[in-house]
Backbone as XML, in Angstrom:
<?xml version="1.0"?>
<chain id="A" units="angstrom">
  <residue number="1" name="UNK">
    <atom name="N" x="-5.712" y="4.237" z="-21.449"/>
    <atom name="CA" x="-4.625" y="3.814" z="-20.585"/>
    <atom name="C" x="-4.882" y="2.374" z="-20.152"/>
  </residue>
  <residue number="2" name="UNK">
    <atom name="N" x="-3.580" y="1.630" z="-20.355"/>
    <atom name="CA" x="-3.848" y="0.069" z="-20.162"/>
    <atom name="C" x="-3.343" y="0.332" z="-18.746"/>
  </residue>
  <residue number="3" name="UNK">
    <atom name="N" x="-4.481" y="-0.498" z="-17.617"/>
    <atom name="CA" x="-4.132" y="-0.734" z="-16.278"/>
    <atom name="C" x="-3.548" y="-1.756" z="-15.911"/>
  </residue>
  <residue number="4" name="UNK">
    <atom name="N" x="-3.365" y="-2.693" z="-16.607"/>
    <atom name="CA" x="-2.412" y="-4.290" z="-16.423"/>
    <atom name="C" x="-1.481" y="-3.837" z="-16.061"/>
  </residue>
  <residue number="5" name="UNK">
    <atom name="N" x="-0.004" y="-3.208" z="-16.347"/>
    <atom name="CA" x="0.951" y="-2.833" z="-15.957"/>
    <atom name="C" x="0.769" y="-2.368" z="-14.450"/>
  </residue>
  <residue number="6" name="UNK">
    <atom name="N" x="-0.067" y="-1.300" z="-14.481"/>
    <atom name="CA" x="0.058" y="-0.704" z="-12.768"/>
    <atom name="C" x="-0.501" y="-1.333" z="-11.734"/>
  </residue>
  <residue number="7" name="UNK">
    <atom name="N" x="-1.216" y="-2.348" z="-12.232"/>
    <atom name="CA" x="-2.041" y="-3.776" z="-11.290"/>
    <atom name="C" x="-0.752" y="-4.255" z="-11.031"/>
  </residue>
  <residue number="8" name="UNK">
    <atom name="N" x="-0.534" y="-4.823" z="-12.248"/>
    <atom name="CA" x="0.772" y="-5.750" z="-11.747"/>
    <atom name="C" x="1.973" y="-5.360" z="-10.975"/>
  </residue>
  <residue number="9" name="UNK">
    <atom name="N" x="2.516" y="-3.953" z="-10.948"/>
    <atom name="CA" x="3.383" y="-3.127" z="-10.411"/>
    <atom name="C" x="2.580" y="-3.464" z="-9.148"/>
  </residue>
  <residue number="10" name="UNK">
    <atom name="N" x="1.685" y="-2.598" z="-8.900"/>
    <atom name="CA" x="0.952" y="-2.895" z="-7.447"/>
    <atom name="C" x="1.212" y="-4.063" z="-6.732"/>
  </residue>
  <residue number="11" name="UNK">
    <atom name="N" x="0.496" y="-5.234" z="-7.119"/>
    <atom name="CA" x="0.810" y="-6.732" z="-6.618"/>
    <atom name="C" x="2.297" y="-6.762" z="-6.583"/>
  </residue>
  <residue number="12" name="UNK">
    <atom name="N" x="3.158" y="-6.252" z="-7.272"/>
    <atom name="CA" x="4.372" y="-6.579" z="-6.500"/>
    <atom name="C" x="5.015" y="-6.043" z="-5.460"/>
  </residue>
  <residue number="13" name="UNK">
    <atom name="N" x="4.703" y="-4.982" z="-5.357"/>
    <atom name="CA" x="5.436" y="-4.269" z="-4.636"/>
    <atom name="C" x="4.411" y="-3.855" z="-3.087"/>
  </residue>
  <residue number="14" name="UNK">
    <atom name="N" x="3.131" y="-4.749" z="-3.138"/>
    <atom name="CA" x="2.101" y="-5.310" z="-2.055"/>
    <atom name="C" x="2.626" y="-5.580" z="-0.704"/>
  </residue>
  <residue number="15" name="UNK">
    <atom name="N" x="3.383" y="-6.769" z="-1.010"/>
    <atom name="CA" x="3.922" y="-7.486" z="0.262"/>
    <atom name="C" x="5.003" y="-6.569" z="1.108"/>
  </residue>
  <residue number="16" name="UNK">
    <atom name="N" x="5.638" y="-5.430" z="0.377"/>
    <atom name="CA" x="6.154" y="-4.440" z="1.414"/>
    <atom name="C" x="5.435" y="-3.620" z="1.755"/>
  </residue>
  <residue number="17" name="UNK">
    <atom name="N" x="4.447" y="-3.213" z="1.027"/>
    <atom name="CA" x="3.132" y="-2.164" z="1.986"/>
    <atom name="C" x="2.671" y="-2.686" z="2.983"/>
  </residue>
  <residue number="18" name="UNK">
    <atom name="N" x="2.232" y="-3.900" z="2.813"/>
    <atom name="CA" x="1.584" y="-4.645" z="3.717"/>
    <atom name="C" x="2.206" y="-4.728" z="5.074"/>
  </residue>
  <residue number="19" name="UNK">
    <atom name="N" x="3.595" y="-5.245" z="5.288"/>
    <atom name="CA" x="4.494" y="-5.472" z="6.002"/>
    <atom name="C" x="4.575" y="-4.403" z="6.744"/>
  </residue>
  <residue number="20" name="UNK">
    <atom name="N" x="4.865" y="-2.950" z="5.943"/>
    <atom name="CA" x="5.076" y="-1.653" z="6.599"/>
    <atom name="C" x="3.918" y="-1.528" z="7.125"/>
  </residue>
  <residue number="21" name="UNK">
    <atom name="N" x="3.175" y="-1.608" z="6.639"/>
    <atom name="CA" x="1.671" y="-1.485" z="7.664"/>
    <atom name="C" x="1.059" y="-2.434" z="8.837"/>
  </residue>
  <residue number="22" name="UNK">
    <atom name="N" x="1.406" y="-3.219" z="9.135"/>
    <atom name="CA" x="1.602" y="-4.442" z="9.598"/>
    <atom name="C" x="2.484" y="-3.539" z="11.398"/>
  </residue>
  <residue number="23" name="UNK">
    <atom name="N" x="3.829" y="-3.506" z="10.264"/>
    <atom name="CA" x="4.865" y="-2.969" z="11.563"/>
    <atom name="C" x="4.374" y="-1.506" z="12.266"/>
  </residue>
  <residue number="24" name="UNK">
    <atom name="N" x="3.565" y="-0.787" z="11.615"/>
    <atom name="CA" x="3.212" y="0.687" z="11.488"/>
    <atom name="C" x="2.359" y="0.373" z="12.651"/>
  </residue>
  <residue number="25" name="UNK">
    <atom name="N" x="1.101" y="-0.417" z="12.847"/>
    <atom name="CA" x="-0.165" y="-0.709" z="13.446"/>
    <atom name="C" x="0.050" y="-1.328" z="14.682"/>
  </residue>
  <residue number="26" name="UNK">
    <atom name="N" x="1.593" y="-2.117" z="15.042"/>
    <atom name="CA" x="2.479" y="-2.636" z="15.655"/>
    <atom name="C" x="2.719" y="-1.979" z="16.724"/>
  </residue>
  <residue number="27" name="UNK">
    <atom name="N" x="3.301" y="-0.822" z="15.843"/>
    <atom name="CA" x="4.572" y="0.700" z="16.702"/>
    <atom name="C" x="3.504" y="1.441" z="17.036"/>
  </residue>
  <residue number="28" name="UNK">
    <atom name="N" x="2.531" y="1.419" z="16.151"/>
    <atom name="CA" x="1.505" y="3.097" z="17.040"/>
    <atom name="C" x="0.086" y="2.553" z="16.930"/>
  </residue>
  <residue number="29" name="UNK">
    <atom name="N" x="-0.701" y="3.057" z="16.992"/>
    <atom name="CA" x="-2.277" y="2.832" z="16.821"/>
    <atom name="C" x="-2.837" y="2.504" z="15.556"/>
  </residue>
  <residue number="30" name="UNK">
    <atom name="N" x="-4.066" y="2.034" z="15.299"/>
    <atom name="CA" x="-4.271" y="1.367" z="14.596"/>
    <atom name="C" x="-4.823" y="2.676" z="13.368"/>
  </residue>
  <residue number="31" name="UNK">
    <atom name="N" x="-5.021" y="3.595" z="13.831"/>
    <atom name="CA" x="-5.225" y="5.211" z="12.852"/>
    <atom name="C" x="-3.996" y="5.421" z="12.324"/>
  </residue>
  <residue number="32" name="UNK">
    <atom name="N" x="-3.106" y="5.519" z="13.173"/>
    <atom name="CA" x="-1.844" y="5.911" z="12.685"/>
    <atom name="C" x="-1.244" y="4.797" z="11.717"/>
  </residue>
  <residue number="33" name="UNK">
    <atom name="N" x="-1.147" y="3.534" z="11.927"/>
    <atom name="CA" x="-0.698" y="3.015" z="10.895"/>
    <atom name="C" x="-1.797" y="2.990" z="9.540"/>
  </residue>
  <residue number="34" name="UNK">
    <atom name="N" x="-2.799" y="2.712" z="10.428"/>
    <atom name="CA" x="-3.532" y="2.939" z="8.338"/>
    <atom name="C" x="-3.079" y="4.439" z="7.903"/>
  </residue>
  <residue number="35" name="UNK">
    <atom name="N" x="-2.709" y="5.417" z="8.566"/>
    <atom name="CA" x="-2.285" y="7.037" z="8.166"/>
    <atom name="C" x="-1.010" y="6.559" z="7.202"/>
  </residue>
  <residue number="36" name="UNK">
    <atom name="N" x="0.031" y="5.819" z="7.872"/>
    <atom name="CA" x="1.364" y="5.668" z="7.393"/>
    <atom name="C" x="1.211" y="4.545" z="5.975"/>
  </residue>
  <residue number="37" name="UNK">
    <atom name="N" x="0.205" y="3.097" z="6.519"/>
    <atom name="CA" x="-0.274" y="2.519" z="5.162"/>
    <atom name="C" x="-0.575" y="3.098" z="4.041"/>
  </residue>
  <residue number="38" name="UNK">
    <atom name="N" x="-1.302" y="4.146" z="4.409"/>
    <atom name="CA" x="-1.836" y="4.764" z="2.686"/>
    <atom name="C" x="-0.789" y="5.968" z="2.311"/>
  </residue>
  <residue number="39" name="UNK">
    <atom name="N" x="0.149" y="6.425" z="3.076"/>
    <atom name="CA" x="0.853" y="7.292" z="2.686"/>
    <atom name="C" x="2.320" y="7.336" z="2.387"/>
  </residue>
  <residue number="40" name="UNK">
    <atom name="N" x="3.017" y="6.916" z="3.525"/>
    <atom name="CA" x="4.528" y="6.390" z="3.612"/>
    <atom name="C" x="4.796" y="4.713" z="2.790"/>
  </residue>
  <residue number="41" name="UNK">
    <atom name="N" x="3.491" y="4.108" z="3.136"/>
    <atom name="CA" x="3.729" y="2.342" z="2.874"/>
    <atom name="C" x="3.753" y="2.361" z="1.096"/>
  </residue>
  <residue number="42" name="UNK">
    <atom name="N" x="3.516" y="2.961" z="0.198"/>
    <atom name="CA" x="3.920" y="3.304" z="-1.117"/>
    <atom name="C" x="5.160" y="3.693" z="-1.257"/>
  </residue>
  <residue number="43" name="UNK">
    <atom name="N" x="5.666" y="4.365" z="-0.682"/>
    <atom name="CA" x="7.132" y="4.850" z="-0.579"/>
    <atom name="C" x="8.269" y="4.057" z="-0.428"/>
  </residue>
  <residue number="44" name="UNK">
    <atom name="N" x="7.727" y="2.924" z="0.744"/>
    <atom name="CA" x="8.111" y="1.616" z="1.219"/>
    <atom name="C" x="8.077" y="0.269" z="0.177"/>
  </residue>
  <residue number="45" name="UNK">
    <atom name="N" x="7.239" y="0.354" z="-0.232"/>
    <atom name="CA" x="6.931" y="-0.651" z="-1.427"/>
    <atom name="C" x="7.814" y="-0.077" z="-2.471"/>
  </residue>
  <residue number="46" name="UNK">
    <atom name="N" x="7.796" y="1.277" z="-2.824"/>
    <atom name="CA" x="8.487" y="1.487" z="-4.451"/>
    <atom name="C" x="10.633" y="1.372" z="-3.966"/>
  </residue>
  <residue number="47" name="UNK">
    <atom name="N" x="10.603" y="1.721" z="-2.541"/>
    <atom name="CA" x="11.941" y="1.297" z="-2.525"/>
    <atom name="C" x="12.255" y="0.001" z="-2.331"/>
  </residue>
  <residue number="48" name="UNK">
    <atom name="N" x="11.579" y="-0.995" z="-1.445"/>
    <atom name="CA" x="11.452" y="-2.210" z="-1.953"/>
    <atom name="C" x="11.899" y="-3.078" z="-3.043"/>
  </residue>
  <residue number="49" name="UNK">
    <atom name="N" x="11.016" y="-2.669" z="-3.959"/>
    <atom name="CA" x="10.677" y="-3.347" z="-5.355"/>
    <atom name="C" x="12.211" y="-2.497" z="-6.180"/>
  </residue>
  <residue number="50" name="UNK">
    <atom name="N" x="13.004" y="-1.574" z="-5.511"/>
    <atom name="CA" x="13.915" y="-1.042" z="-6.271"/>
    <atom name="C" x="15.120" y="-1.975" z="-5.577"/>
  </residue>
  <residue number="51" name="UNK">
    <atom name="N" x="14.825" y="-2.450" z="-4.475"/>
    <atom name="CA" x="16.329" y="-2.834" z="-3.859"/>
    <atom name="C" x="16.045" y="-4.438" z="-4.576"/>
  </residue>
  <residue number="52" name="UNK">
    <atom name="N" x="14.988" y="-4.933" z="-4.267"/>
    <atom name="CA" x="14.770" y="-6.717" z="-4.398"/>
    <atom name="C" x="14.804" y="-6.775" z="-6.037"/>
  </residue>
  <residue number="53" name="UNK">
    <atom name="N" x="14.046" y="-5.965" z="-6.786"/>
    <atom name="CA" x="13.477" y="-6.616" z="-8.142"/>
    <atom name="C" x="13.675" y="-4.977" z="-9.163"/>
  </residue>
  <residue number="54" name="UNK">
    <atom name="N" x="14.766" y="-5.019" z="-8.951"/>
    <atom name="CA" x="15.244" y="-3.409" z="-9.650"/>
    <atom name="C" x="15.708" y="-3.766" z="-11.108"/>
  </residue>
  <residue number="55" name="UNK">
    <atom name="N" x="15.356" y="-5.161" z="-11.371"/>
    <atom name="CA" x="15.774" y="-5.763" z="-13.181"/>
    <atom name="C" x="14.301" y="-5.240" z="-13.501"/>
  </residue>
  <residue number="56" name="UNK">
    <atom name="N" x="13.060" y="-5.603" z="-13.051"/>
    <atom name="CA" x="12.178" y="-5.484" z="-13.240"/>
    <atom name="C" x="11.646" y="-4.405" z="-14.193"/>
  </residue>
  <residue number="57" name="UNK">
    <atom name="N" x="12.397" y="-3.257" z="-13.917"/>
    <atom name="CA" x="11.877" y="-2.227" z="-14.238"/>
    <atom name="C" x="11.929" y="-1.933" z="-15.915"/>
  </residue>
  <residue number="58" name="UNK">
    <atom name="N" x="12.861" y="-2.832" z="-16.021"/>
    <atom name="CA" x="12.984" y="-2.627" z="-17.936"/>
    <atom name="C" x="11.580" y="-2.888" z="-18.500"/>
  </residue>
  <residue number="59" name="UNK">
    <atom name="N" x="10.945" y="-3.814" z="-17.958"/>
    <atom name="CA" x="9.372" y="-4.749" z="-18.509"/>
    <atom name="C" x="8.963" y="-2.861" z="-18.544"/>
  </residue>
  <residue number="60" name="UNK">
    <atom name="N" x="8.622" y="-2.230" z="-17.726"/>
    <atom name="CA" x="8.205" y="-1.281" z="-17.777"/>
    <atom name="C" x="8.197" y="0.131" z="-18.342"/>
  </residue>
  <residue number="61" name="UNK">
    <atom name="N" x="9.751" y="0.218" z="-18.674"/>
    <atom name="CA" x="10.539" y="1.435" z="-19.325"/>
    <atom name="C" x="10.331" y="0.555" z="-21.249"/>
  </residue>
  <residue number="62" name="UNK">
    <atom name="N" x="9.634" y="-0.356" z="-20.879"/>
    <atom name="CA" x="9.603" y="-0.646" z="-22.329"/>
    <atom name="C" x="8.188" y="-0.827" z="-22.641"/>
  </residue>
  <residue number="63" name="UNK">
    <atom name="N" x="7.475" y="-0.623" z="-21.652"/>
    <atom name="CA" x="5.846" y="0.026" z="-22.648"/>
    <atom name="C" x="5.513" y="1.452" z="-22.296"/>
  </residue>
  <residue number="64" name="UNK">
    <atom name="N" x="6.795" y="2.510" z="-21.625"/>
    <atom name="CA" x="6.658" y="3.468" z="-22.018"/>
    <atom name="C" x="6.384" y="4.174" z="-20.778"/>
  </residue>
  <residue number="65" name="UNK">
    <atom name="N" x="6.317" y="3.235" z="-19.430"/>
    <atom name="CA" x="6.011" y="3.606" z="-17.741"/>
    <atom name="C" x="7.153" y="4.236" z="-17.212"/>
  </residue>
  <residue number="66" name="UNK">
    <atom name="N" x="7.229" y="5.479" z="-16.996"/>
    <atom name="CA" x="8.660" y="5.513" z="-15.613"/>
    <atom name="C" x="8.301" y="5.768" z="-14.643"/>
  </residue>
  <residue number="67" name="UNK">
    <atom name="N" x="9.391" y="5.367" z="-14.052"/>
    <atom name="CA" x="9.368" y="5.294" z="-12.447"/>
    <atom name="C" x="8.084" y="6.293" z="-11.849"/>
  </residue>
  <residue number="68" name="UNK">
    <atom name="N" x="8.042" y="7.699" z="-11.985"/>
    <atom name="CA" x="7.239" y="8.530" z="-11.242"/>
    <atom name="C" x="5.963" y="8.112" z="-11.714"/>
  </residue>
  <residue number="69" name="UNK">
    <atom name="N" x="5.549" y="7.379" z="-12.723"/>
    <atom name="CA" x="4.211" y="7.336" z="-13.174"/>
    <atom name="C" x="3.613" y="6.126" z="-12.438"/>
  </residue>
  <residue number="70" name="UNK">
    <atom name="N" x="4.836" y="4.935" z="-12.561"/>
    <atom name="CA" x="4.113" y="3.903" z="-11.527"/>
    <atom name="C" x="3.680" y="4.264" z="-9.805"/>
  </residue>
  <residue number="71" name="UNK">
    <atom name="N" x="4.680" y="5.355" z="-9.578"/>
    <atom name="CA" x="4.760" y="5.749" z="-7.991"/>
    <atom name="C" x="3.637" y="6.570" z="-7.728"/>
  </residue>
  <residue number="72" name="UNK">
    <atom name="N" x="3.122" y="7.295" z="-8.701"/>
    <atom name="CA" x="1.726" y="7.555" z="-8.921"/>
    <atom name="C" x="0.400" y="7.320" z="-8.869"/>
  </residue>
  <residue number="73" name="UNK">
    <atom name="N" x="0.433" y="6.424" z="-9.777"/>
    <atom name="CA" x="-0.898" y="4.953" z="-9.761"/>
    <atom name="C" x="-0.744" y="4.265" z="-8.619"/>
  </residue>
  <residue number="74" name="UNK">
    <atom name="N" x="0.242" y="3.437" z="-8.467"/>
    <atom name="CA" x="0.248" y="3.174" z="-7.310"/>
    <atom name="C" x="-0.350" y="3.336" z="-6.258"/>
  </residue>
  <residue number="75" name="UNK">
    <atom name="N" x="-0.226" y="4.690" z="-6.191"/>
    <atom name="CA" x="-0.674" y="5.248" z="-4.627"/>
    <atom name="C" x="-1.936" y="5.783" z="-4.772"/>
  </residue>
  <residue number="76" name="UNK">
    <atom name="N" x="-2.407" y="5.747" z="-5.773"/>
    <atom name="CA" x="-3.961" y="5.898" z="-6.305"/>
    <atom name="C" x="-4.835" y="4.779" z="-6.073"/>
  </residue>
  <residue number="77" name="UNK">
    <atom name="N" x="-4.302" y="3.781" z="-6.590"/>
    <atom name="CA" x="-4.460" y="2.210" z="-6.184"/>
    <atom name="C" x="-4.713" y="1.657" z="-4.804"/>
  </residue>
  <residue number="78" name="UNK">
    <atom name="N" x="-3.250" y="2.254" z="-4.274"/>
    <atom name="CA" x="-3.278" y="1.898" z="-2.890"/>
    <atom name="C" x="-4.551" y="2.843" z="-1.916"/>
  </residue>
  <residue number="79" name="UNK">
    <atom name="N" x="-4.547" y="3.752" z="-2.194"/>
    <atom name="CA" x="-5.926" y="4.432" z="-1.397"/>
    <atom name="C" x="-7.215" y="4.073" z="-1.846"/>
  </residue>
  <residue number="80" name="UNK">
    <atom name="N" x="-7.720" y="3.460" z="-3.501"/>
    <atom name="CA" x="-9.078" y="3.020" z="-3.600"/>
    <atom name="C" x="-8.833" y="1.618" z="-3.036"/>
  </residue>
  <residue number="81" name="UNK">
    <atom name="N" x="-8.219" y="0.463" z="-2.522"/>
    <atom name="CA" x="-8.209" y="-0.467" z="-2.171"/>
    <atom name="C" x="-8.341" y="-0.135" z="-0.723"/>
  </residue>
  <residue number="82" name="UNK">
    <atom name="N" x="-7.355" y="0.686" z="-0.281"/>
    <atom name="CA" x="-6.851" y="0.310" z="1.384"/>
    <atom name="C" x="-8.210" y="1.157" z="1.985"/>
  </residue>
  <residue number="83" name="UNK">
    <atom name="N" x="-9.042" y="2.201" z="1.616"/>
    <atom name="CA" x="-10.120" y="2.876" z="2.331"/>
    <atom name="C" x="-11.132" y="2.107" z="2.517"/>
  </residue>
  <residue number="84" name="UNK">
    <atom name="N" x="-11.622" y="1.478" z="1.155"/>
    <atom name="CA" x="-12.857" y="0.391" z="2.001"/>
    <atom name="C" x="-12.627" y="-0.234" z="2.697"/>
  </residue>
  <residue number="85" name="UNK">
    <atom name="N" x="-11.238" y="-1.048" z="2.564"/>
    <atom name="CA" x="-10.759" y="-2.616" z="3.349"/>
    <atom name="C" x="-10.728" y="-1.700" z="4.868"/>
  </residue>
  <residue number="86" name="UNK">
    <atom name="N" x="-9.933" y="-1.069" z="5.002"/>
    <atom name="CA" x="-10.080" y="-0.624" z="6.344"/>
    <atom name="C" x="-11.361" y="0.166" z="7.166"/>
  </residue>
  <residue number="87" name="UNK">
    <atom name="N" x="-12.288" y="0.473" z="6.415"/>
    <atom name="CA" x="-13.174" y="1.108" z="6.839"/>
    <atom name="C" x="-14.483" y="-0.202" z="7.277"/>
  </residue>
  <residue number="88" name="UNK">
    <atom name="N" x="-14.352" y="-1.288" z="6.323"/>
    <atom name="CA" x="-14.877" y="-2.615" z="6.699"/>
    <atom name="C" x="-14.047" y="-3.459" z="8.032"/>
  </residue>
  <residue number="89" name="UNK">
    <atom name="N" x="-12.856" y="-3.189" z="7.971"/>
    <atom name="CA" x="-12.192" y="-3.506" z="8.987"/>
    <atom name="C" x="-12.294" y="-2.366" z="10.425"/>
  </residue>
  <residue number="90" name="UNK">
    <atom name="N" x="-12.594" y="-1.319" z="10.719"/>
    <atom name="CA" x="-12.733" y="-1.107" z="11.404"/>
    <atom name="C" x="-14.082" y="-0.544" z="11.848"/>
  </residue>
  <residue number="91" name="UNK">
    <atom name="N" x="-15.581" y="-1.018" z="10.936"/>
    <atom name="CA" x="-16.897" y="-1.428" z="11.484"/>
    <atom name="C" x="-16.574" y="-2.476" z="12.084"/>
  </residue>
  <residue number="92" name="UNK">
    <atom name="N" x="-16.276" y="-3.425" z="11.635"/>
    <atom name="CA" x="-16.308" y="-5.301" z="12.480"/>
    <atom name="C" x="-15.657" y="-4.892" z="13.294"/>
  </residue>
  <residue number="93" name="UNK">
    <atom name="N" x="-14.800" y="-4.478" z="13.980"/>
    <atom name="CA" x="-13.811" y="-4.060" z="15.294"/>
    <atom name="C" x="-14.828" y="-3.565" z="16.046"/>
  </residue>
  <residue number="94" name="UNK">
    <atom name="N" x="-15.149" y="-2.409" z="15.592"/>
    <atom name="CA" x="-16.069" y="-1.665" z="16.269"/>
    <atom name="C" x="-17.702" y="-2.710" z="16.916"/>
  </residue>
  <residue number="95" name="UNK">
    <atom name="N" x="-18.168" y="-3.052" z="15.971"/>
    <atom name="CA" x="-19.413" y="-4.441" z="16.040"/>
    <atom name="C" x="-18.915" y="-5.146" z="17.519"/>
  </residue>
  <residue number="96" name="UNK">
    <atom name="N" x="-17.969" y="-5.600" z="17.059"/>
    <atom name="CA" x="-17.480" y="-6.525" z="18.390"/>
    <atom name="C" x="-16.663" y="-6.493" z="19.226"/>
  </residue>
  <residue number="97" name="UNK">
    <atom name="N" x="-15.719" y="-5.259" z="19.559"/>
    <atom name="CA" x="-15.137" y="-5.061" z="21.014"/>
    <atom name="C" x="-15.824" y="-3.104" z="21.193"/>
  </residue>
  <residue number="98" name="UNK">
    <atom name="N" x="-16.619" y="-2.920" z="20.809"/>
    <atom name="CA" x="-17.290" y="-1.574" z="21.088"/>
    <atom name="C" x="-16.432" y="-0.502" z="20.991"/>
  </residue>
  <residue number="99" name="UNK">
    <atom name="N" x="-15.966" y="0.091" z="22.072"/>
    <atom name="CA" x="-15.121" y="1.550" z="22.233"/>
    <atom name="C" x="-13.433" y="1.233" z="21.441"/>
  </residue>
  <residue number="100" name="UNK">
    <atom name="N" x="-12.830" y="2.014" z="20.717"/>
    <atom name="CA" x="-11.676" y="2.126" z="20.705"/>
    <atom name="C" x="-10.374" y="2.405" z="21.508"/>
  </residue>
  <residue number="101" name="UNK">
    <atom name="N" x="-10.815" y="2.375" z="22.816"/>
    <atom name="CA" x="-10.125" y="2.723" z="23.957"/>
    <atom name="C" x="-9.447" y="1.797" z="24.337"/>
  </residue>
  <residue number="102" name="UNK">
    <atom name="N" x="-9.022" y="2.222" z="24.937"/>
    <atom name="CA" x="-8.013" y="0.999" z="25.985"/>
    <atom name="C" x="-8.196" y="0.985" z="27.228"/>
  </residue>
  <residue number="103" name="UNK">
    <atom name="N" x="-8.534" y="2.340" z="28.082"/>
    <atom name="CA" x="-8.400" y="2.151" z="29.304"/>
    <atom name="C" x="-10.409" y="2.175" z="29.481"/>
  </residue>
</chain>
């Protein structure tokens, strides 16, 4: 299985995960949006990339990818990337403002 295609699918459809996660971490706690990042923010990205760049998809239906297979990888992708990054991101949090609390 060639992974170029689902890299590249990924990187595009990035900047709306990101965003949703971004707004997610915003609206609720910082658990809850990495919860919604790795789960809903794929969902967010693949409708995305269907409303903005929905020509796109021929590149793909022509080495043989459909839709459910990229929405797949994807989100396979998106959880081996987003677990370390956030788990490195929330040691250094932890390192330097201590408790997760607020009050």
């Amino acid at each position: 299985m060639n992974i170029r295609p689902y890299w590249q699918y990924y990187k595009d459809i990035f900047p709306f995960i990101a965003g949703f996660g971004m707004i997610c971490c915003i609206a609720t706690s910082v658990l809850w949006g990495f919860g919604l990042f790795c789960t809903l923010g794929v969902l967010f990205g693949f409708f995305g990339f269907q409303v903005f760049k929905n020509d796109q998809h021929y590149f793909y239906y022509n080495l043989g990818i459909t839709k459910w297979k990229l929405l797949k990888v994807s989100f396979i992708i998106n959880l081996l990337v987003g677990v370390p990054i956030f788990s490195f991101l929330l040691i250094s949090f932890y390192f330097f403002f201590g408790s997760f609390t607020i009050t």
